[in-house]
N, C-alpha and C positions, 0 to 999 in steps of 0.2 A: 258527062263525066266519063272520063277513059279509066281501064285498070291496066296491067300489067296480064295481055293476051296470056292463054294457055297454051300447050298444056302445062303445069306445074305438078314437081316431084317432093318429095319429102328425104331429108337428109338428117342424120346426128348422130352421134352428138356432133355438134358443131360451133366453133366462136362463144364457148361456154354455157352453151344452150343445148337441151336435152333434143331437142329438135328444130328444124329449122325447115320455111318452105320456099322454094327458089322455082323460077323459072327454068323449064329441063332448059341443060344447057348453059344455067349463067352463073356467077357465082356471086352474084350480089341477091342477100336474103327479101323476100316479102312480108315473110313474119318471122320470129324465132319464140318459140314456147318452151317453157320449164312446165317439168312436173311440180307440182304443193305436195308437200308429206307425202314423197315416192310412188305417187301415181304415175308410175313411166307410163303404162299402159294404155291408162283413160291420156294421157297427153297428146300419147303416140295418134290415138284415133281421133284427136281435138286435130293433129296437126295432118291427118288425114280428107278430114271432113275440108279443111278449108284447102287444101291441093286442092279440093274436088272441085273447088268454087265455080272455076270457070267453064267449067261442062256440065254442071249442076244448072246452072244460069242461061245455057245455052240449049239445053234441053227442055227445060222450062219453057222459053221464050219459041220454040219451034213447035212445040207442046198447044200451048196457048188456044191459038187460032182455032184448034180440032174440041178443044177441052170442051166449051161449052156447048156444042152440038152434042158430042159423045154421051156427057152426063143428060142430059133433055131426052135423048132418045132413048134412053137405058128405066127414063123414071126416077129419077132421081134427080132434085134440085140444082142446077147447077150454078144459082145464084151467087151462092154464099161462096164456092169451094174455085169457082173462077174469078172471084174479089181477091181471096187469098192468095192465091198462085199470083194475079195483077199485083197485088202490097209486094208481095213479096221479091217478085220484078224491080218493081219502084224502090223497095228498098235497099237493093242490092245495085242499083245501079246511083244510087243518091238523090231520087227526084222527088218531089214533091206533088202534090196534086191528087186530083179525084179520079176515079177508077170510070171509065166509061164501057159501059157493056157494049158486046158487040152488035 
């Protein structure tokens, strides 16, 4: 599954939408979010968090490789907390499947 590369900015109000999040650069939308009963604010940071998407996802995924030594070596389990980082991978990129440790 492909997305729509980053980086991505956040714009609005826009197209009747309290905020909107675009490709820097394009002007065609990848999301547009309203506020519910005038939560500009929590919208703003809803429509912030998902600009982030794709450096969140890429930090993660560069992250990865080092996570489960890191936690092992520190004493700390890194069973459970490098499955989640992997779901979380999996789930942001649409895949399916079993998590295989390294």
């Amino acid at each position: 599954m492909t997305y729509t590369p980053g980086p991505w900015e956040v714009k609005g109000p826009i197209h009747g939408y309290d905020w909107s999040v675009f490709k820097a650069g394009s002007k065609l939308a990848i999301a547009d979010i309203c506020s519910i009963g005038g939560a500009l604010e929590k919208s703003k940071a809803n429509a912030r968090l998902i600009a982030a998407a794709p450096e969140l996802l890429a930090a993660l995924k560069d992250t990865l490789p080092i996570l489960y030594w890191e936690l092992e070596k520190h004493g700390v389990d890194p069973v459970r907390r490098y499955q989640q980082a992997k779901m979380a991978i999996l789930h942001a990129e649409g895949q399916a499947g079993e998590v295989h440790l390294l």
